[in-house]
C-alpha positions in Angstrom: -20.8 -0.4 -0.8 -19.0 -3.0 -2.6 -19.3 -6.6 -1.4 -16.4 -8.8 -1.0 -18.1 -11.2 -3.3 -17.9 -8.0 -6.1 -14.4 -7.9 -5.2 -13.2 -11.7 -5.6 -14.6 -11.3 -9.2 -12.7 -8.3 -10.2 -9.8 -8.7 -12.5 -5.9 -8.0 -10.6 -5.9 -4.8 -12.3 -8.9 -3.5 -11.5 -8.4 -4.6 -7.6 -5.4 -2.4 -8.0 -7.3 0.2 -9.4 -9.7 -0.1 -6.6 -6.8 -0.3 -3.8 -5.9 3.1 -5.2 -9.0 4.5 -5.1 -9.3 3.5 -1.4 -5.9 4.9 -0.3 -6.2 8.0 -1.7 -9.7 8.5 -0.2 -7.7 7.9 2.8 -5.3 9.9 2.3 -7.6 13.1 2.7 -8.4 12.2 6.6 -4.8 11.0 7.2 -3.6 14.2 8.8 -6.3 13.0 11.6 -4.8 9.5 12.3 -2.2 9.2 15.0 -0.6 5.6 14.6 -0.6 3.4 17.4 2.5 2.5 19.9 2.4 -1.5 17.9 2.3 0.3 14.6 5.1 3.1 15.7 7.1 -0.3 16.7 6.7 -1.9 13.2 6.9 1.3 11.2 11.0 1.5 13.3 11.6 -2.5 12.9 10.2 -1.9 9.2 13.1 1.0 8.9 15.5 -0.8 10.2 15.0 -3.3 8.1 15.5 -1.3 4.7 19.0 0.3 6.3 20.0 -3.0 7.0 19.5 -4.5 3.3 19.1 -1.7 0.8 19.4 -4.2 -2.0 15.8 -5.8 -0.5 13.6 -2.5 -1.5 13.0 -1.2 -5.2 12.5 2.7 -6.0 9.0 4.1 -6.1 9.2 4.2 -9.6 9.6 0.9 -9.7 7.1 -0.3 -7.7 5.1 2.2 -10.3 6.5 0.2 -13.5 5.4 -3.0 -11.9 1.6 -2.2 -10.8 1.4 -0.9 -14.4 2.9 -4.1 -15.8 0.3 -5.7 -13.8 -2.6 -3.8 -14.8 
């Protein structure tokens, strides 16, 4: 396992590339998880928000072009 002192000396891009690692081992048991009533709650406000002020969000692709930028 990695320790968090590993992690504080990783570069941004490899944190990213780490984060990504993590989510889509997560990803595989996700079918299994059943979110919470608090998380159900933020996941609606969370919506709401995003109908309310599209202009706040960016596209997927987007977000892609960024964490590449970043890397």
């Amino acid at each position: 396992m990695i320790s968090r002192a590993e992690i504080d000396e990783l570069s941004p891009g490899d944190k990213m590339a780490l984060l990504d690692d993590i989510w889509e081992s997560l990803a595989k048991g996700v079918a299994a998880l059943e979110p919470s009533e608090e998380e159900k709650r933020l996941l609606e406000q969370r919506n709401r928000e995003i109908e309310n002020d599209p202009a706040a969000t960016v596209s997927l692709e987007e977000f892609k072009r960024r964490l590449r930028q970043a890397r």
